[in-house]
SEKE-817271 format. One record per residue (C-alpha): residue in three letters; x, y, z. Coordinates in steps of 0.02 Angstrom, whole numbers, plus 50000, padded with zeros to 5 digits. Each point is the difference from the previous one (the first is absolute). Layout:
! SEKE-817271
ALAXYZ ...
//
This chain:
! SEKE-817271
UNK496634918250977 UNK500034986549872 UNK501205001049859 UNK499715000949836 UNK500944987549878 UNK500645011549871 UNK500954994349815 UNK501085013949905 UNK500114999149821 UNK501415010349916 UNK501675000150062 UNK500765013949947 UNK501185011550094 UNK498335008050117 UNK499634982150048 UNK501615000550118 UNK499125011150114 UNK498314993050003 UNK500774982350047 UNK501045007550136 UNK498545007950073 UNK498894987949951 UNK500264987550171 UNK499975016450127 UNK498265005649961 UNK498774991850130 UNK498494999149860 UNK500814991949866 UNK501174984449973 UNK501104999549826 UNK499954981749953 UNK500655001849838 UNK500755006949836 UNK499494998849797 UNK500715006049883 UNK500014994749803 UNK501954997450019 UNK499834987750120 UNK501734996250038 UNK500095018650056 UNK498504996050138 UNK500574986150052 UNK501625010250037 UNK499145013150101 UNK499074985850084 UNK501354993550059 UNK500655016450063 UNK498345000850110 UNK499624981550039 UNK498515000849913 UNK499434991249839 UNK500375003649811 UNK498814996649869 UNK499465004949836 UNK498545011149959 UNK498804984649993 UNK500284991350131 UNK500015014550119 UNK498325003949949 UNK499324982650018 UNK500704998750180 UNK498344999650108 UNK501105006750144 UNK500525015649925 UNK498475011650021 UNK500745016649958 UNK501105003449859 UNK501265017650003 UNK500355002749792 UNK501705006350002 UNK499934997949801 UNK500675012749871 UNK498535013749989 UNK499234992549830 UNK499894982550064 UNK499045009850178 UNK498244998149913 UNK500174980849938 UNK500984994350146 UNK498665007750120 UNK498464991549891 UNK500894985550009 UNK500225000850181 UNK498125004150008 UNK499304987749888 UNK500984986750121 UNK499065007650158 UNK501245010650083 UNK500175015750049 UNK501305012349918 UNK501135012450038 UNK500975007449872 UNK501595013350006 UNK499705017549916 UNK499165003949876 UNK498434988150028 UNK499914998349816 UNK500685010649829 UNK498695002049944 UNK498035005350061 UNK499004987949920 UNK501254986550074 UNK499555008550192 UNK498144997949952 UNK500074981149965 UNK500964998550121 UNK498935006350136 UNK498544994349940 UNK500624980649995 UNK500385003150184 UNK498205005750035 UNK499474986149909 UNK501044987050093 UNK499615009450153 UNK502305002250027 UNK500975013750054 UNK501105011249864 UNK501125010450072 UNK501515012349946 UNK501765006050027 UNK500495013950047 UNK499894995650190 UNK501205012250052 UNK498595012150036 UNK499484987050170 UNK501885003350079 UNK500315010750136 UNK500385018349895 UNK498514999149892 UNK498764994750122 UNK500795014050124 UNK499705013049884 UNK498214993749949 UNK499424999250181 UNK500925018650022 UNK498625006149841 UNK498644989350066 UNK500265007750178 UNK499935019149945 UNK501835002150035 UNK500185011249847 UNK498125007549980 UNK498844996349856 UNK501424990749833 UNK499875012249867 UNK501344993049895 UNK501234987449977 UNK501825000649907 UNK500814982849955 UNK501744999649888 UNK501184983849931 UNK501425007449905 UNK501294990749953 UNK501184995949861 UNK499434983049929 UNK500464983950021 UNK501484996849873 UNK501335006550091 UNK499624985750134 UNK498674984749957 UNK500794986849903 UNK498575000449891 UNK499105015049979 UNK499104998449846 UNK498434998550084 UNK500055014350100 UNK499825010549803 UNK498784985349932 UNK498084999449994 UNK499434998650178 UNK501465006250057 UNK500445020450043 UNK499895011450157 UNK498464999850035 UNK499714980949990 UNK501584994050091 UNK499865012750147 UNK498455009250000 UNK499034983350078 UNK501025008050160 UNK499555016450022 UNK498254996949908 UNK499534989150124 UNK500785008950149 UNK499015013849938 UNK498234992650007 UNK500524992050161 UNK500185019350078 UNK498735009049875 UNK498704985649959 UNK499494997249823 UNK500305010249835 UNK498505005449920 UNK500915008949827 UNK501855001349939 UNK500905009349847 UNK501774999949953 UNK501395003649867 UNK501204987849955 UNK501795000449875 UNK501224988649939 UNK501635010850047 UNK501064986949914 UNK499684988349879 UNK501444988850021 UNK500794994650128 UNK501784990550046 UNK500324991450124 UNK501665001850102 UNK499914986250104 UNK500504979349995 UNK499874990149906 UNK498875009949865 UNK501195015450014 UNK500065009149834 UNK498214992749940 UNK498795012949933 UNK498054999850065 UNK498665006649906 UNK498935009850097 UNK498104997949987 UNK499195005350156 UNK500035017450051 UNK501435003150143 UNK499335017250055 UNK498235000550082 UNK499165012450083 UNK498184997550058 UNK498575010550106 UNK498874989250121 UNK498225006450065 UNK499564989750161 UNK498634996550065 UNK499995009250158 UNK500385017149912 UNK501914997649996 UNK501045005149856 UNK501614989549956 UNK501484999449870 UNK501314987349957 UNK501274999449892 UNK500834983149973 UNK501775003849880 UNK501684989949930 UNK500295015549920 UNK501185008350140 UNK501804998850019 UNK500645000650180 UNK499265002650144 UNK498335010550035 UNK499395008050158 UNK498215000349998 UNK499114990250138 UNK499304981149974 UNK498305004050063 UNK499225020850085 UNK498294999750041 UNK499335017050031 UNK498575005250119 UNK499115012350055 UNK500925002350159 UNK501714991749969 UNK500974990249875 UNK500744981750013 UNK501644991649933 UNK499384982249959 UNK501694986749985 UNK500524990349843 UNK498304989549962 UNK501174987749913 UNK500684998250180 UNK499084992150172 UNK500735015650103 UNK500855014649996 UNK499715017050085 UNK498495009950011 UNK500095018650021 UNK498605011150029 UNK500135021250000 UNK498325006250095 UNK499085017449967 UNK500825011250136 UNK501644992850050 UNK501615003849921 UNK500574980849986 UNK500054983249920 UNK499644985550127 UNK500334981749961 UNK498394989650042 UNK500554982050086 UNK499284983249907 UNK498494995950077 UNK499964985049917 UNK501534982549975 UNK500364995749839 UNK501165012649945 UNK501384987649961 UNK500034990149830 UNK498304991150022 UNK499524997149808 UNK498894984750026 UNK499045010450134 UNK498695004149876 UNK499644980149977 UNK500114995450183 UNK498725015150015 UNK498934990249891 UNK500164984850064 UNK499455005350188 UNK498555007049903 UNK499474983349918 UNK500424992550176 UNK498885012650059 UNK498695002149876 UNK500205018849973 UNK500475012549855 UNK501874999949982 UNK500965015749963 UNK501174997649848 UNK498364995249935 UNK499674998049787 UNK499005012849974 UNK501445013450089 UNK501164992649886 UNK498775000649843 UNK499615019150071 UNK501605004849981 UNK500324989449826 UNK498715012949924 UNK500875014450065 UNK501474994949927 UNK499194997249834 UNK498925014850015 UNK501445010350042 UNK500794992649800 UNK498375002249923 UNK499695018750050 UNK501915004149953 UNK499384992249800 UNK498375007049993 UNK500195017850088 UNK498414995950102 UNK499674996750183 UNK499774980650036 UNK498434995950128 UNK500234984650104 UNK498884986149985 UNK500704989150161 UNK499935006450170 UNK500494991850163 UNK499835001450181 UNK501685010650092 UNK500914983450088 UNK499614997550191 UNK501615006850098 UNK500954984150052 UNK500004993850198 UNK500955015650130 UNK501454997950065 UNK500794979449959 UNK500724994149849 UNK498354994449930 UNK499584982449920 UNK501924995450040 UNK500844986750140 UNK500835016150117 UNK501244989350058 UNK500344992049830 
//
């Protein structure tokens, strides 16, 4: 397989891992960095052996044909146009955009220009995801009747050295983790056809209690509690509830699913592995279900070699746009039926993702 010449632009604290996966997928080559500090590029750059640039002259670089926006979530839209508007295909990290008119013009500049647009999360293609979605797709637990998803935590002061965002408009929850379990969700259930939810500020302000902003005071602006119903497609009936309202430690499950013939521990979606545990109607016992599938190490990136192979190939990639626009709405959705007290209907849909390859660490050098 040919490679793709890739160019990253952003290089913030994820970018470590994309560059250090970057060389071992056999799809896609990292050629270089951007970033509009340039000094800071060129310092990863040299980390990698790979170029550093600014914004401008990454995008001008007839080489680079795919671009992976690693980009602060408000810059995802502009940096992706721009991307677009320069003839390459995008990949962006979670959320595809803030907002849902963004997603739109987004996707429809990549119809136009006749480019990919895909979307983080990619955690969903690793080995305990894909396990789990085969187990469901193969009747292993019956017919899914519902599906429970919770990320409760504390919040992010008492840790990130700047946390501000986390409490700031476009921040929350449900926008900084739900992406994960949103999108492992459709990836088991299919689509969401309907969602309500209910939604609270628990605090207003916040301090932080870590360096160097330790004793600073946040205003919170985005609700930290959220709790929202999803209608699938298929019949299925799910709930989430994304919260940095909870002190300590809970013990509530990542991911059940619940069939009509058995129930299914789904892994951390924010992980590429973990264990998978299934309880069968009849038998008096959990049972751990092996990965079927590689990946189940740290392989953020995998998402963007995915797509890559699939430009290569000239086939629908899975972290595609529109799952990542999908699951945008249902995020928003989830806020808008919390302020108006009335069910939110969908307007996106999108195809369930293709399980990934059996049995090899898919779209990666196995020796690398």
């Amino acid at each position: 397989m040919d490679k793709l010449k890739v160019g990253i632009i952003g290089a913030g604290n994820i970018s470590g891992i994309y560059l250090e996966n970057g060389s071992k997928f056999d799809s896609m080559e990292v050629v270089a960095v951007a970033d509009l500090d340039v000094a800071r590029a060129q310092e990863k750059a040299e980390k990698h052996g790979i170029r550093g640039l600014s914004v401008a002259e990454l995008l001008a670089d007839p080489e680079i044909q795919m671009v992976i926006n690693l980009t602060i979530p408000q810059a995802h839209a502009s940096v992706s146009m721009e991307a677009l508007e320069a003839g390459k295909h995008v990949y962006v990290e979670k959320p595809f955009t803030v907002t849902r008119e963004e997603a739109q013009q987004v996707l429809a500049l990549a119809e136009e220009k006749g480019l990919y647009a895909g979307s983080a999360p990619d955690t969903f293609l690793g080995g305990g995801i894909q396990t789990a979605a085969k187990a469901i797709a193969d009747g292993w637990i019956g017919r899914p009747i519902s599906a429970s998803a919770f990320m409760l935590s504390g919040g992010h002061e008492s840790w990130h050295p700047s946390p501000e965002f986390y409490y700031q408009t476009g921040g929350g929850p449900m926008f900084d983790m739900g992406p994960y379990y949103l999108t492992a969700m459709v990836a088991m259930l299919g689509p969401i056809t309907r969602v309500t939810g209910a939604a609270n500020i628990s605090h207003p302000e916040r301090t932080i209690t870590s360096q160097p902003k330790y004793g600073q005071k946040i205003k919170v602006e985005v609700p930290t509690h959220v709790a929202g119903i999803l209608d699938f497609a298929g019949g299925a009936i799910g709930t989430i509830i994304t919260s940095f309202d909870i002190p300590g430690f809970s013990t509530l499950p990542r991911i059940e699913v619940h069939g009509s013939h058995g129930t299914l521990v789904v892994p951390d979606p924010n992980m590429f592995g973990g264990e998978i545990k299934i309880h069968r109607a009849g038998t008096k016992e959990w049972s751990s279900i092996p990965h079927l599938f590689g990946n189940t190490d740290n392989s953020r990136g995998l998402g963007a070699a995915e797509m890559a192979a699939a430009i290569l190939e000239g086939r629908a990639q899975r972290a595609s746009g529109k799952l990542g626009y999908h699951v945008l709405e249902a995020m928003h959705g989830i806020h808008d039926a919390a302020s108006s007290g009335q069910h939110y209907m969908m307007s996106s849909s999108c195809d369930k993702p293709e399980l990934m390859p059996l049995g090899k660490r898919s779209f990666q050098v196995l020796n690398s």
